[in-house]
N, C-alpha and C positions, 0 to 999 in steps of 0.2 A: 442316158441312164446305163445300157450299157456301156461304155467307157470309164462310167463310175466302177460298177462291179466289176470289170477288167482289172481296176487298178488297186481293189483290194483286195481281189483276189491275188494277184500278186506279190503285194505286200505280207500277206500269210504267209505265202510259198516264201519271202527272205527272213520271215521270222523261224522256219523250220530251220533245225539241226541240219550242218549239213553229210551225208552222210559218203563215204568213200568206199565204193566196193574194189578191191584189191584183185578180182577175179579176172576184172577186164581191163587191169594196167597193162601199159607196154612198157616197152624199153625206155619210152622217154618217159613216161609218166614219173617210173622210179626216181628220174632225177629232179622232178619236182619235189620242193618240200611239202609235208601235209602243213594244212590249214592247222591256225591255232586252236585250238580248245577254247568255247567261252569263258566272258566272266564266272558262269554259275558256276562251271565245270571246278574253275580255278578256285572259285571260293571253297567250292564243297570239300575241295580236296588239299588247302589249306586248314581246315579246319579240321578234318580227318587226320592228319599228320600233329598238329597240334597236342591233339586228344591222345595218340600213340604218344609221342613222345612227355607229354604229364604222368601217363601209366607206368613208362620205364622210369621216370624221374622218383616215383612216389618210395617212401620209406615210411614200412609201418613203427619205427623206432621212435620216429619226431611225436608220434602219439603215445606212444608207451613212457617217452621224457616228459611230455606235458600232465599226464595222467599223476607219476610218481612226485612233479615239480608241486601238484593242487596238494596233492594227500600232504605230500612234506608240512605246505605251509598251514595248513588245516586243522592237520598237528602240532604245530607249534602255537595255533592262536588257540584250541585248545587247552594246553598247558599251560598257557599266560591267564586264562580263565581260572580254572578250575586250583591253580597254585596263588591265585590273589597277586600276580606279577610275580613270582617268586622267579619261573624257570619257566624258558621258551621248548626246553627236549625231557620234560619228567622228569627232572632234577630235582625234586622239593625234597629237602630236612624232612619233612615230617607231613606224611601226607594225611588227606582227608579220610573221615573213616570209611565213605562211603569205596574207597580206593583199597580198600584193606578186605583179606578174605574172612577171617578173623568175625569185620560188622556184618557181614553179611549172613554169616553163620548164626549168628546172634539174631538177626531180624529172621531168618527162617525157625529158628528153634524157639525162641525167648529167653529173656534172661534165666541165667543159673541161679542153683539154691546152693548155699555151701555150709558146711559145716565148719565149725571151727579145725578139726583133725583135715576137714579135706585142703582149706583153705592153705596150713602150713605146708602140703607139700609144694608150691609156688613161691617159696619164699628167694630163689635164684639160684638154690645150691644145684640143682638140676639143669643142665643149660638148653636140653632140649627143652623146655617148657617155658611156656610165660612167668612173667611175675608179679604178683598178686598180691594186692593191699587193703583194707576194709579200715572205712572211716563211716561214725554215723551211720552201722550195717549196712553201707553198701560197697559192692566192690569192684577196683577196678584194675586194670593192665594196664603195669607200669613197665613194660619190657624197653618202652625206648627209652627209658631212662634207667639201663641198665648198669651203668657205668657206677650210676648212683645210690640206685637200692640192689645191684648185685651184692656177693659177697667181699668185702672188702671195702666197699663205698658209706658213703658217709651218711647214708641215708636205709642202712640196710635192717635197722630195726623196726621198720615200717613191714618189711617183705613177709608176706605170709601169716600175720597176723592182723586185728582189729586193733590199731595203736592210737584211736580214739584222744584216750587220756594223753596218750605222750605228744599228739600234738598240741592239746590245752598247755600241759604244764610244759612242753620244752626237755621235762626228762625221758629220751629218747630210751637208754636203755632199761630204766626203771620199772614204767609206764609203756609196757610192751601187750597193751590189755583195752578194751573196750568198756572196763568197768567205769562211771564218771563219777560213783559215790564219792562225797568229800570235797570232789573238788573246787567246788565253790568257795569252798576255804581259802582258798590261794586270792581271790578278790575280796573276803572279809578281811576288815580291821581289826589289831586287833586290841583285845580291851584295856583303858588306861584309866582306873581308878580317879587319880588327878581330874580326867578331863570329862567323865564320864560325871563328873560331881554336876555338872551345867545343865544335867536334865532331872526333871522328876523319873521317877521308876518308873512308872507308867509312859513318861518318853521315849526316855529311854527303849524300850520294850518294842515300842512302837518303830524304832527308829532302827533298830537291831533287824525286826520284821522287813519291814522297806531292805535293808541292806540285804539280808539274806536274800531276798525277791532280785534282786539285779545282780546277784553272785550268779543267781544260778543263770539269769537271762544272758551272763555273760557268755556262761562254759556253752550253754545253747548255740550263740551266734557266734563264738568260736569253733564250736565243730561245724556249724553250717557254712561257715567261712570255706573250710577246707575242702568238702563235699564240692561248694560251686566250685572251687579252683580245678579241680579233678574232673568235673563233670566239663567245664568250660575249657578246659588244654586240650588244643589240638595234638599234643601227644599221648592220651590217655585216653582209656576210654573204660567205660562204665559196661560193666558184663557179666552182676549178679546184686545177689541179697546174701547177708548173713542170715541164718536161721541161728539160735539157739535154745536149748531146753532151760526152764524157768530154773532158778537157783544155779547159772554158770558162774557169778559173779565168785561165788565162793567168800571169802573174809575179808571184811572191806579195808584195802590198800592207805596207809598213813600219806599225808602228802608229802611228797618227794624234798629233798633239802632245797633245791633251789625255787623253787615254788614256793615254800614256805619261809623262806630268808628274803622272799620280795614281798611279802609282803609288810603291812605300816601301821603303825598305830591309829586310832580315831582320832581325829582333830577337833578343835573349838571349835564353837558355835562361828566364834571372832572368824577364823581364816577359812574357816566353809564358807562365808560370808565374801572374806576379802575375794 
C-alpha cells in the first residue's frame, strides 16, 4: 500500500511544471540549455500569435466594399422593379408618379379647382410652369410631353385650355373650347328625301330619335376615350377639376368644316340591311 502511494505520488511531482530558479545557477549550469516549454505552453502561445497577427492583418475597407457592393445591387434590383425592367440605375423615360414631387404634392393637398382664366396661364408659353390640359372637366399635366403641346408643337392647341370639342371633331384650332353643343351632328346623317320616302313619318321620326340617341352616345364615349388615355399614361397625370359659372358656353359654335364634310347621307333600308 505504501509503495502504491509512493508511486503516485510521484507520478504528480513529473506531472508538475518544471520550474528553474536562476539564483542558484552556476557556471556550469549557464551552459546547459533550458528545458523545453510544454505542449500547452506551445499551444497557448501559437494561438496568441495567430490572434495578434489577424488583428494587424484586418482592414475595415473589405467591409465598407461589401457594404457599398449590397447597396449597389439593391439598387439596381430596385429599379428593375419599380421601372417594369425598363433601367437597372434610374434610367426610366418616364417615371411613376409616385416618383414625382409634383404626386405627392397632390396627394397631400388634393386635387385643384381651376378656372378657366386660371387654367390658360399653363398653356406652355411660360417655361417655368407646367402644362396644363382639360378634357371632360378634368385636368391634367402634360409637361412631359412638352415637345408636343409646347409652343410650336403640334399638339399645342390643347395647352391651357378645355379642347373637349377639338378632340371629338379633330378641328384642333377651331374647337379650342369645352362647349360639345352640336356636336353630335358630325355622327348624324344627313337627310335624303329620295331615301327617307322608305319610311312612314312616324318612322321615320322614330328612327331620326334612335339616331340622335347614339350621336350623342358617341360624342360621350369619345370624350371618355380621351379622359382614360390621360388618366391611364404613365406620362400624364391628372391634378384637378375644371370649375365653370353656368352660361360659359356662350353662342353655340357651328360644326367645324371637317366634321361636317365627314359626314353621309342616310341610307336604305336595302344596304342597312346588306
Amino acid at each position: 500500500m505504501a509503495s502504491f502511494e509512493s508511486t503516485a505520488r510521484q507520478r504528480k511531482l513529473n506531472l508538475e511544471p518544471r520550474i528553474v530558479d536562476v539564483t542558484d545557477m552556476t557556471d556550469e549550469d549557464e551552459d546547459k540549455p533550458l528545458p523545453p516549454p510544454s505542449k500547452t505552453q506551445s499551444t497557448r502561445k501559437s494561438q496568441k500569435r495567430a490572434r495578434i497577427e489577424e488583428e494587424d492583418d484586418y482592414s475595415p475597407y473589405l467591409d465598407i466594399l461589401r457594404v457599398l457592393t449590397f447597396l449597389l445591387l439593391a439598387s439596381c434590383g430596385l429599379s428593375y422593379l419599380v421601372s417594369g425592367g425598363e433601367s437597372y440605375f434610374w434610367g426610366m423615360k418616364q417615371r411613376p408618379d409616385y416618383l414625382k414631387l409634383s404626386w405627392w404634392k397632390m396627394q397631400y393637398n388634393g386635387p385643384r379647382s381651376f378656372t378657366l382664366e386660371e387654367l390658360a396661364d399653363y398653356d406652355g408659353t411660360d417655361a417655368s410652369k407646367p402644362i396644363y390640359l382639360s378634357v371632360g372637366d378634368n385636368v391634367f399635366d402634360v409637361s412631359a410631353g412638352r415637345k408636343y403641346y409646347g409652343p410650336g408643337g403640334s399638339y399645342h392647341y390643347f395647352a391651357g385650355v378645355d379642347a373637349s370639342r377639338g378632340f371629338v371633331t379633330g378641328c384642333f384650332a377651331e374647337d379650342r373650347t369645352g362647349d360639345l353643343r352640336g356636336v353630335e351632328d358630325m355622327f348624324l346623317p344627313i337627310d335624303n328625301p329620295e331615301v327617307d320616302n322608305y319610311w312612314t313619318a312616324v318612322e321615320l321620326a322614330q328612327k331620326k330619335a334612335d339616331e340622335l340617341d347614339q350621336a350623342k352616345k358617341r360624342v360621350r364615349d369619345s370624350v371618355q376615350h380621351w379622359v382614360d388615355f390621360f388618366k391611364k399614361s404613365p406620362k400624364y397625370q391628372f391634378v384637378g377639376k375644371l370649375v365653370r359659372e353656368p352660361g360659359w358656353e356662350g353662342d353655340m359654335k357651328p360644326l367645324c368644316k371637317a366634321a361636317q364634310d365627314g359626314r353621309a347621307y342616310r341610307e336604305t333600308p336595302r344596304t342597312e340591311s346588306a
